[in-house]
Backbone atoms as SQL, in Angstrom:
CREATE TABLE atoms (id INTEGER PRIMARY KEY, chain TEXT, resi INTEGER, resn TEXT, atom TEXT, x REAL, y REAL, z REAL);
INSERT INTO atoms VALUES
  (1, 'A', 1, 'UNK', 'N', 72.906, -15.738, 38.116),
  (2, 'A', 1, 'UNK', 'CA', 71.568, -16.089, 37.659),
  (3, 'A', 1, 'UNK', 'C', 70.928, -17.021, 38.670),
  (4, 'A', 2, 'UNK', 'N', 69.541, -17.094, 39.147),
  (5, 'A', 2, 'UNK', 'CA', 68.977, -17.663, 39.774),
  (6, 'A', 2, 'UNK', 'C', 68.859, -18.908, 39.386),
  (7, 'A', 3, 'UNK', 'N', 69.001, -19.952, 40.166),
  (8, 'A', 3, 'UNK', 'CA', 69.095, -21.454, 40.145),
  (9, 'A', 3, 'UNK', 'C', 67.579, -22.298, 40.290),
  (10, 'A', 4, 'UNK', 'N', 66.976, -21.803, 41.353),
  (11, 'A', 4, 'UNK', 'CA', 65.718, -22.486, 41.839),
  (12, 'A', 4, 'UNK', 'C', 64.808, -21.632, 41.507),
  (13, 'A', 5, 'UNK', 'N', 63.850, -22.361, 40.877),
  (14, 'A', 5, 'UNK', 'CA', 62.359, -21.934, 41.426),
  (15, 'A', 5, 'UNK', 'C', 61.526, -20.563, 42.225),
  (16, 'A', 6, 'UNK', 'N', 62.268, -20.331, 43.569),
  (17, 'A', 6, 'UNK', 'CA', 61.810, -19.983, 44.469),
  (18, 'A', 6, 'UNK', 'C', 62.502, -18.619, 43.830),
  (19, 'A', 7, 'UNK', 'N', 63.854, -18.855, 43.739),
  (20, 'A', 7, 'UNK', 'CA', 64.681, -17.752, 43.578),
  (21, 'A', 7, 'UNK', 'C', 64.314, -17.090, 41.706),
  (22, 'A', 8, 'UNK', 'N', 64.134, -17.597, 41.633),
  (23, 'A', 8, 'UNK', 'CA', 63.229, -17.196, 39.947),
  (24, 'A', 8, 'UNK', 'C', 61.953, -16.460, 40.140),
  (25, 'A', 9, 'UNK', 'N', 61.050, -16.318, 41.084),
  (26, 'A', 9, 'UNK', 'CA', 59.980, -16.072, 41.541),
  (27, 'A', 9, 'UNK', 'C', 60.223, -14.785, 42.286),
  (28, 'A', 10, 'UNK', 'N', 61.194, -15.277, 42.890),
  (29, 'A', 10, 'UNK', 'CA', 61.456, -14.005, 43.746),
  (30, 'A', 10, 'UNK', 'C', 61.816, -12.896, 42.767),
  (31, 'A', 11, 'UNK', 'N', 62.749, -12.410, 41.896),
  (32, 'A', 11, 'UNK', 'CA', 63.460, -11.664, 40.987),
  (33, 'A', 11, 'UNK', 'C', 62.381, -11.171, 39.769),
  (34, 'A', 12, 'UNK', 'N', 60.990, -12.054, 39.707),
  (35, 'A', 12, 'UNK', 'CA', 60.081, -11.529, 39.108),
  (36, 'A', 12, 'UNK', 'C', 59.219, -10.497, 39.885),
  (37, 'A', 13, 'UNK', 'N', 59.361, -10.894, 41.135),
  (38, 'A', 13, 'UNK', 'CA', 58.230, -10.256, 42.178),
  (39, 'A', 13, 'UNK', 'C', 58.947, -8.737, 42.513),
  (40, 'A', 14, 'UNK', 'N', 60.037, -8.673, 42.644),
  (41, 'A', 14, 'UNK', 'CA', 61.404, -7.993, 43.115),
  (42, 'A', 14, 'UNK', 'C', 61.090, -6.740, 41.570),
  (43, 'A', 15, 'UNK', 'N', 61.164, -7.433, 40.701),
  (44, 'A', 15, 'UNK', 'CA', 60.994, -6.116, 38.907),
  (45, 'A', 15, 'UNK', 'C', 59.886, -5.601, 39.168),
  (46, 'A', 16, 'UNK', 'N', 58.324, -6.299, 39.723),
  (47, 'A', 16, 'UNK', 'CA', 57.033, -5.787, 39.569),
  (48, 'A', 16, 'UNK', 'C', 57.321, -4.906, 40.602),
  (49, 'A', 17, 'UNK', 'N', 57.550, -4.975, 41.910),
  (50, 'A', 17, 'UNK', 'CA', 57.709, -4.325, 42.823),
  (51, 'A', 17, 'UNK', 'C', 58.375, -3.246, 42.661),
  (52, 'A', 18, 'UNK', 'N', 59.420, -3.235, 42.012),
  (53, 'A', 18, 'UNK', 'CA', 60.343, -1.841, 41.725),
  (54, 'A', 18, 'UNK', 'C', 59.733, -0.936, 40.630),
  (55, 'A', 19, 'UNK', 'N', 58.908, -1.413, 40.024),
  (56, 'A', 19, 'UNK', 'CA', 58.338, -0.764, 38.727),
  (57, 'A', 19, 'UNK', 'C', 57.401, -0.148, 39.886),
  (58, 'A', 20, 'UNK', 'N', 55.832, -0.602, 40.531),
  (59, 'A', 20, 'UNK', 'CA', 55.386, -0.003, 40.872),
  (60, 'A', 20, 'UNK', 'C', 55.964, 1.047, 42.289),
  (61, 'A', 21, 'UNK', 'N', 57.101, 1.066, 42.686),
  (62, 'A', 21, 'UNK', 'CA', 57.575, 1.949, 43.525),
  (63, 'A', 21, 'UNK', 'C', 57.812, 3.235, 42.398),
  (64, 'A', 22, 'UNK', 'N', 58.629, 3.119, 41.820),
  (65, 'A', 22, 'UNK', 'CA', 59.226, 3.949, 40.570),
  (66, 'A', 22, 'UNK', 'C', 58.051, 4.449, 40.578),
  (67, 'A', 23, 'UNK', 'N', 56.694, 3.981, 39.896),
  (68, 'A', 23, 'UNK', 'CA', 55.631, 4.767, 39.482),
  (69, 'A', 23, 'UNK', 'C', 55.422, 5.850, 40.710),
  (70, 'A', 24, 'UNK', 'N', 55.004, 5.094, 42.089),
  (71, 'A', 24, 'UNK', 'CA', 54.244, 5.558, 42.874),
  (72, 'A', 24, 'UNK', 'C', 55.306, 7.276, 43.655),
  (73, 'A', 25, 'UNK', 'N', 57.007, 6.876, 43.089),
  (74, 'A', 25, 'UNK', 'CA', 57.744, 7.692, 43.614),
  (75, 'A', 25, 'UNK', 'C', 57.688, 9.418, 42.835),
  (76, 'A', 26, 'UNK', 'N', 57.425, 8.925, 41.165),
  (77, 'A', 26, 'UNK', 'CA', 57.044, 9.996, 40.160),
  (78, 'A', 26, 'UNK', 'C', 56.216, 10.187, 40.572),
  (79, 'A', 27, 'UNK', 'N', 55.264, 9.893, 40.828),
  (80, 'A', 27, 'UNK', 'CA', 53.543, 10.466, 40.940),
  (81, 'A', 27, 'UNK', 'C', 53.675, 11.592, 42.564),
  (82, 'A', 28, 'UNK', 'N', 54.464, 10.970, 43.389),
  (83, 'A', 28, 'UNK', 'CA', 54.726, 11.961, 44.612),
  (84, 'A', 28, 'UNK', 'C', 55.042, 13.479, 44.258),
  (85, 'A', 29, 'UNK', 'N', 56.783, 13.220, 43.407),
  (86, 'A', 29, 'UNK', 'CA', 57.423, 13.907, 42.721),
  (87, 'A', 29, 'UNK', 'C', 56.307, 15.172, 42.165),
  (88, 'A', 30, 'UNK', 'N', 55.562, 14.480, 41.251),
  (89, 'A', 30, 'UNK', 'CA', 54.436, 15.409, 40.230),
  (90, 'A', 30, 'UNK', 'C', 53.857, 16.278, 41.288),
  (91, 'A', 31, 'UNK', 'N', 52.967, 15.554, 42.538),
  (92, 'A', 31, 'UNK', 'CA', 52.306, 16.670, 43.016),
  (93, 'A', 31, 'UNK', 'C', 53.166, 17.140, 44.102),
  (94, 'A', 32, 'UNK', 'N', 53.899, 17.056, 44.415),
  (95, 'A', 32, 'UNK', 'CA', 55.155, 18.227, 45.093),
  (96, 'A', 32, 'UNK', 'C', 55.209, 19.341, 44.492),
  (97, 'A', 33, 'UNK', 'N', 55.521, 18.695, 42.662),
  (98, 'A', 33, 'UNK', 'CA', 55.984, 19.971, 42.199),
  (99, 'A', 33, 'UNK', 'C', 55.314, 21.019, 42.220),
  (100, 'A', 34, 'UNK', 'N', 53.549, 20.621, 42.067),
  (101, 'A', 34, 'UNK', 'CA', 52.579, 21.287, 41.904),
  (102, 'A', 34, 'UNK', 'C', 52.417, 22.154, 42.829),
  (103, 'A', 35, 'UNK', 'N', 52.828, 21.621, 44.076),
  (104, 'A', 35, 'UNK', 'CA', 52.815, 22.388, 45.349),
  (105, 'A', 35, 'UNK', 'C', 54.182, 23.520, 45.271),
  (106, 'A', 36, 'UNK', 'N', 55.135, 23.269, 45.144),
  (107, 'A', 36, 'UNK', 'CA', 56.336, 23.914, 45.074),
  (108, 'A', 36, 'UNK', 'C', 56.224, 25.007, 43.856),
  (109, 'A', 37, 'UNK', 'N', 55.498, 24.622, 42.620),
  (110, 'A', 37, 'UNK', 'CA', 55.118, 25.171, 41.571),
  (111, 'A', 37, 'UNK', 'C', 54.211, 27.198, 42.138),
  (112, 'A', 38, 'UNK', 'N', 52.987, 26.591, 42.803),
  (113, 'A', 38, 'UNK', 'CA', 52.214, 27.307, 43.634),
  (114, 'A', 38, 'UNK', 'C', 52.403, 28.280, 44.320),
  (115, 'A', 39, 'UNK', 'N', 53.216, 27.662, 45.206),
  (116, 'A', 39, 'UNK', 'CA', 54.087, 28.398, 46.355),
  (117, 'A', 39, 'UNK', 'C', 54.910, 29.523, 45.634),
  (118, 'A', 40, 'UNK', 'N', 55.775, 29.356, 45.032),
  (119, 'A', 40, 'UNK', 'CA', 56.905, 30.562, 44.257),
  (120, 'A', 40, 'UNK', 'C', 56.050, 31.178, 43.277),
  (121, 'A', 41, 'UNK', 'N', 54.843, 31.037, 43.007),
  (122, 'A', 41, 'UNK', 'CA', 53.707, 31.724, 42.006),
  (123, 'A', 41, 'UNK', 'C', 52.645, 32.825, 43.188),
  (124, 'A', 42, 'UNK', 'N', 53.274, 32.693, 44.468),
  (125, 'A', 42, 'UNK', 'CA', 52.701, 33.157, 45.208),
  (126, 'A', 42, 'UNK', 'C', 51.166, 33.415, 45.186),
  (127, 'A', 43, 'UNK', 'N', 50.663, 32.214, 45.036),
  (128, 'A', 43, 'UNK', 'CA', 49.135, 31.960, 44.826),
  (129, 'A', 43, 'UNK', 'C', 48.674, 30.933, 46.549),
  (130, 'A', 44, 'UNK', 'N', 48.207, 31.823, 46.855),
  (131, 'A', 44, 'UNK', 'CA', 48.166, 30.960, 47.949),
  (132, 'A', 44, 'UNK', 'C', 46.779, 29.923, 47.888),
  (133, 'A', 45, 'UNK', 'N', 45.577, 30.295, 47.322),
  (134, 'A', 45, 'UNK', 'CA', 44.878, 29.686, 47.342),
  (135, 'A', 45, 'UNK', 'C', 45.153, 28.354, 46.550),
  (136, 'A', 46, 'UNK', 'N', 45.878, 28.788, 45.494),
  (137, 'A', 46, 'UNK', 'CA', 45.966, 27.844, 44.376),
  (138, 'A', 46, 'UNK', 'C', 47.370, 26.291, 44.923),
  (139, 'A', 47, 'UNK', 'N', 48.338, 27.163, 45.908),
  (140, 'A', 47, 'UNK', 'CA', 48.852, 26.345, 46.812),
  (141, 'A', 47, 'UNK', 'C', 48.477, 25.796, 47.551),
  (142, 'A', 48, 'UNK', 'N', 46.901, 25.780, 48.576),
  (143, 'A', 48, 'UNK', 'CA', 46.659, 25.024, 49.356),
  (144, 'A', 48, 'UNK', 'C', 45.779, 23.932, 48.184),
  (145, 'A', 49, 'UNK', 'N', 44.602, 24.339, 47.404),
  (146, 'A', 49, 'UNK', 'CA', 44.485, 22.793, 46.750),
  (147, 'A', 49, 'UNK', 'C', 45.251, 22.043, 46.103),
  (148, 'A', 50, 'UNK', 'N', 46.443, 22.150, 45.901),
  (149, 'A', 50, 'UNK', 'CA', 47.624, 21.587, 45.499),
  (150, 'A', 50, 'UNK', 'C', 47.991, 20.784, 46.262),
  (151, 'A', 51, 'UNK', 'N', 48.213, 21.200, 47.454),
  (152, 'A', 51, 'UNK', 'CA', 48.662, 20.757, 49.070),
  (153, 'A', 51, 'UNK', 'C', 48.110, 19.738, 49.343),
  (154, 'A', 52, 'UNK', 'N', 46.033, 20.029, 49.089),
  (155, 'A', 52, 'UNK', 'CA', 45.010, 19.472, 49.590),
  (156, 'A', 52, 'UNK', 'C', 45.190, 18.182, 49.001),
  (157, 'A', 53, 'UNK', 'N', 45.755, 18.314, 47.365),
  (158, 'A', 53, 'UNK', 'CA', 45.935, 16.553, 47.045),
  (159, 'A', 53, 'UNK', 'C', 46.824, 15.749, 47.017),
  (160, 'A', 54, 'UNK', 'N', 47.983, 16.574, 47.198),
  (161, 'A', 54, 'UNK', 'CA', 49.350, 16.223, 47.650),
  (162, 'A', 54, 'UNK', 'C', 49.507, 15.288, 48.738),
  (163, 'A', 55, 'UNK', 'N', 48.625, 15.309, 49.939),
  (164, 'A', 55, 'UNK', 'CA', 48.865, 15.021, 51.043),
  (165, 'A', 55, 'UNK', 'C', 48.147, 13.429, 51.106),
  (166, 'A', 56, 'UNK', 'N', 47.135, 13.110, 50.582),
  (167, 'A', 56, 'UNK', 'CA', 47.316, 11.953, 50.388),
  (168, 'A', 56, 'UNK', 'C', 47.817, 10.662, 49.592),
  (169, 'A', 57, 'UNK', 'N', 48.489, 11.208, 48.746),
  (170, 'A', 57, 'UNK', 'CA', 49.176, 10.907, 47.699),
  (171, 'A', 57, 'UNK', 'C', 50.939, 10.316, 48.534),
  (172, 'A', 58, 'UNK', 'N', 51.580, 11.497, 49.575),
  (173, 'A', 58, 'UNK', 'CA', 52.591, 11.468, 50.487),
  (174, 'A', 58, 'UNK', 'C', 51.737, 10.307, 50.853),
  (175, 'A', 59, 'UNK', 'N', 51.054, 10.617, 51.991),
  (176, 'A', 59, 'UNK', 'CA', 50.836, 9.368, 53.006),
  (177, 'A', 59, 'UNK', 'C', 50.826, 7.849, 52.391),
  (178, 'A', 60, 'UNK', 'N', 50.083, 7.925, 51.117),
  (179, 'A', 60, 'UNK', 'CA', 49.814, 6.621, 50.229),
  (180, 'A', 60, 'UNK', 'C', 51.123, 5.769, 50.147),
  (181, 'A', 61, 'UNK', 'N', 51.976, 6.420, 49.797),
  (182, 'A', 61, 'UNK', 'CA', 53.553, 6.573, 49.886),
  (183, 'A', 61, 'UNK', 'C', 54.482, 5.830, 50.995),
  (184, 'A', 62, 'UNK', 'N', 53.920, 6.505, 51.599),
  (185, 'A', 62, 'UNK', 'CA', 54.564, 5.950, 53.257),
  (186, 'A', 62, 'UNK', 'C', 53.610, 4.589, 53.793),
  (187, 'A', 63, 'UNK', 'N', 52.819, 4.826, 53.289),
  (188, 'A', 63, 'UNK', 'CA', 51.851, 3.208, 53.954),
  (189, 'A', 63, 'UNK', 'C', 52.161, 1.996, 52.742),
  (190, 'A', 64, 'UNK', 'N', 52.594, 2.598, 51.681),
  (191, 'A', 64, 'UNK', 'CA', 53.450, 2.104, 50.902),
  (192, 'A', 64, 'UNK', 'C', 54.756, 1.197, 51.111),
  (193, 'A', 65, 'UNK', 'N', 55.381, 2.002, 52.120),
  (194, 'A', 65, 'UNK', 'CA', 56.837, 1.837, 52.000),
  (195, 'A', 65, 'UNK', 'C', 57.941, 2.248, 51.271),
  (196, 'A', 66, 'UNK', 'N', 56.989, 2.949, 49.941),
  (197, 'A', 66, 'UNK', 'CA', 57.905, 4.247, 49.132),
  (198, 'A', 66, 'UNK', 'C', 59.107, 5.141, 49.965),
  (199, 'A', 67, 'UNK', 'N', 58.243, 5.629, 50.526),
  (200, 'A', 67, 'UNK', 'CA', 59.284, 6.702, 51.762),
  (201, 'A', 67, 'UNK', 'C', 59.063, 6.422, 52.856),
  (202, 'A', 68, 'UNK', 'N', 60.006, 6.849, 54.056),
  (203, 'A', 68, 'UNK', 'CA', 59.214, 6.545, 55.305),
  (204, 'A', 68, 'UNK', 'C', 58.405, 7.615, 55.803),
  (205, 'A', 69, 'UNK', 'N', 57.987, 7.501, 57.129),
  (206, 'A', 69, 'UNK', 'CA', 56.856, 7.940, 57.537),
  (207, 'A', 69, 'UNK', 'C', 57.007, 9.193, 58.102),
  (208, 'A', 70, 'UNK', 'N', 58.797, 9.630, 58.683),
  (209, 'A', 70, 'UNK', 'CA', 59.112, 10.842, 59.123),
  (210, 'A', 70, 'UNK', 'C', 59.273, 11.983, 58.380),
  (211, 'A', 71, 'UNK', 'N', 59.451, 11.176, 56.799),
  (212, 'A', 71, 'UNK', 'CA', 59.930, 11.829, 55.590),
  (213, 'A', 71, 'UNK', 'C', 59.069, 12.678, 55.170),
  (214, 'A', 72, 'UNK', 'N', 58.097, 11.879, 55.195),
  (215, 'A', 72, 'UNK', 'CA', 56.356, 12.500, 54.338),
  (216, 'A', 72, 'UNK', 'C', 55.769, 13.732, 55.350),
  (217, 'A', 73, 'UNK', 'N', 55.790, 13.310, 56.898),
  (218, 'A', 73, 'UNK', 'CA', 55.886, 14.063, 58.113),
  (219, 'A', 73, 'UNK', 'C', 56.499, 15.696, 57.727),
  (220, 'A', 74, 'UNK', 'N', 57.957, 14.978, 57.734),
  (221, 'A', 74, 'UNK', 'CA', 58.578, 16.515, 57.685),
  (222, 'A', 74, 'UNK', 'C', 58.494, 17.165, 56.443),
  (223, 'A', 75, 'UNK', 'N', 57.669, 16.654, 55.042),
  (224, 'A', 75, 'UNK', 'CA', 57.702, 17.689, 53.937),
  (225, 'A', 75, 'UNK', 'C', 56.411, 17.823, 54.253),
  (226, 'A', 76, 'UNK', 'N', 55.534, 17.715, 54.436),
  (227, 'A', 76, 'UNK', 'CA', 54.133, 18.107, 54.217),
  (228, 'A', 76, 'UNK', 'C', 54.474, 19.376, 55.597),
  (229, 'A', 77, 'UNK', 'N', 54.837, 19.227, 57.121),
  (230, 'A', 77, 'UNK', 'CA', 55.034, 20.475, 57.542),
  (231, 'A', 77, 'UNK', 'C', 55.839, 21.566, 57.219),
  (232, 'A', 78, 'UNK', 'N', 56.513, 20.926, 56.546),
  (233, 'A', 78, 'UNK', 'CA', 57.189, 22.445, 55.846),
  (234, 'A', 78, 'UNK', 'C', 56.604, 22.951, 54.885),
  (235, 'A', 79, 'UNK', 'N', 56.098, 22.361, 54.077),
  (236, 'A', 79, 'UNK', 'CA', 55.080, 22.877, 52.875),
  (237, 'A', 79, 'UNK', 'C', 53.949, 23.615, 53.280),
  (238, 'A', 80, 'UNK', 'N', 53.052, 23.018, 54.628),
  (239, 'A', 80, 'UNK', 'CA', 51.867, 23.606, 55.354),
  (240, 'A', 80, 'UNK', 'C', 52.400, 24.923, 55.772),
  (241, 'A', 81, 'UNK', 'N', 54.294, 24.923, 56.128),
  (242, 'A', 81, 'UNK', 'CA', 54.518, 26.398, 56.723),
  (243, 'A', 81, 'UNK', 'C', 54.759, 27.519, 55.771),
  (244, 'A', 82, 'UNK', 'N', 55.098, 26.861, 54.533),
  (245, 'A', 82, 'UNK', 'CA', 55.282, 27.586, 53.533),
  (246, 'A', 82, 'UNK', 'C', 54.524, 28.508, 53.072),
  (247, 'A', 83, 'UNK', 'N', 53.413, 27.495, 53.186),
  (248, 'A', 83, 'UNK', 'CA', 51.752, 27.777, 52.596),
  (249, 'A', 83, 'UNK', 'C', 51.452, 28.862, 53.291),
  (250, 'A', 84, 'UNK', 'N', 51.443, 29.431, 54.570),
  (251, 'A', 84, 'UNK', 'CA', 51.036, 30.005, 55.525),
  (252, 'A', 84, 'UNK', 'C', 51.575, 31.222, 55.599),
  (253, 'A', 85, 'UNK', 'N', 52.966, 30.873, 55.489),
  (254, 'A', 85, 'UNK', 'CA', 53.865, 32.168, 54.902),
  (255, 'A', 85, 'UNK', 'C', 53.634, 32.871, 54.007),
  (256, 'A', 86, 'UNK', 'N', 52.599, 32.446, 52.939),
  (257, 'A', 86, 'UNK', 'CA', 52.160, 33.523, 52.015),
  (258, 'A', 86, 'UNK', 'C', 51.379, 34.530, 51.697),
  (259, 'A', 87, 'UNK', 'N', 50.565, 34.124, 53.004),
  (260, 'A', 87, 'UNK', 'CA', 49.670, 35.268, 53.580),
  (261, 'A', 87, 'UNK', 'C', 50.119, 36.316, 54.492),
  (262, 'A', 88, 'UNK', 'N', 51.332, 35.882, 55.241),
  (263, 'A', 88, 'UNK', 'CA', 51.522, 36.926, 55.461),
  (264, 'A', 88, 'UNK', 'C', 52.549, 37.461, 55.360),
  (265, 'A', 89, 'UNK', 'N', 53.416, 37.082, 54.377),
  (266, 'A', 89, 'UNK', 'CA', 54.680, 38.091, 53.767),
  (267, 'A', 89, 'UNK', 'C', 53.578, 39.014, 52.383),
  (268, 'A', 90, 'UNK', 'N', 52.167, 38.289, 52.248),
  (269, 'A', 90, 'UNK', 'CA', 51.616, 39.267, 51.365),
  (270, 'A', 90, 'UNK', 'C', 50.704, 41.018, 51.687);
């Protein structure tokens, strides 16, 4: 258990902080799925505005400190290739 002050402060700041990561990590989660949802529904249009709001939502994330920055990088290009792929395996 925390002794001082400082260290009491800290462990409050430390719960708020983890709560709003948690939030901000579900809310990523959600519009992924939406995107991933899209994609295997082979809707392509309906996959790129999915994509379209997805992507700042990732970045928000990473300027966050949620995820890092290579992370958000490498799913949004694979998702953009995904996306792309559906036009023309159609």
């Amino acid at each position: 258990m925390a002794n001082t002050a400082s260290a009491r402060k800290r462990i409050r700041q430390i719960e708020k902080r983890t709560e709003r990561n948690r939030a901000r990590r579900s809310r990523v989660r959600t519009f992924l799925r939406a995107v991933e949802d899209a994609i295997t529904g082979g809707d392509k249009a309906k996959a790129q505005e999915a994509f379209r709001l997805a992507q700042p939502e990732l970045q928000r994330a990473a300027d966050k400190g949620v995820t890092h920055d290579n992370t958000v990088a490498r799913k949004l290009s694979r998702l953009s290739a995904r996306i792309k792929a559906i036009g023309a395996a159609a």
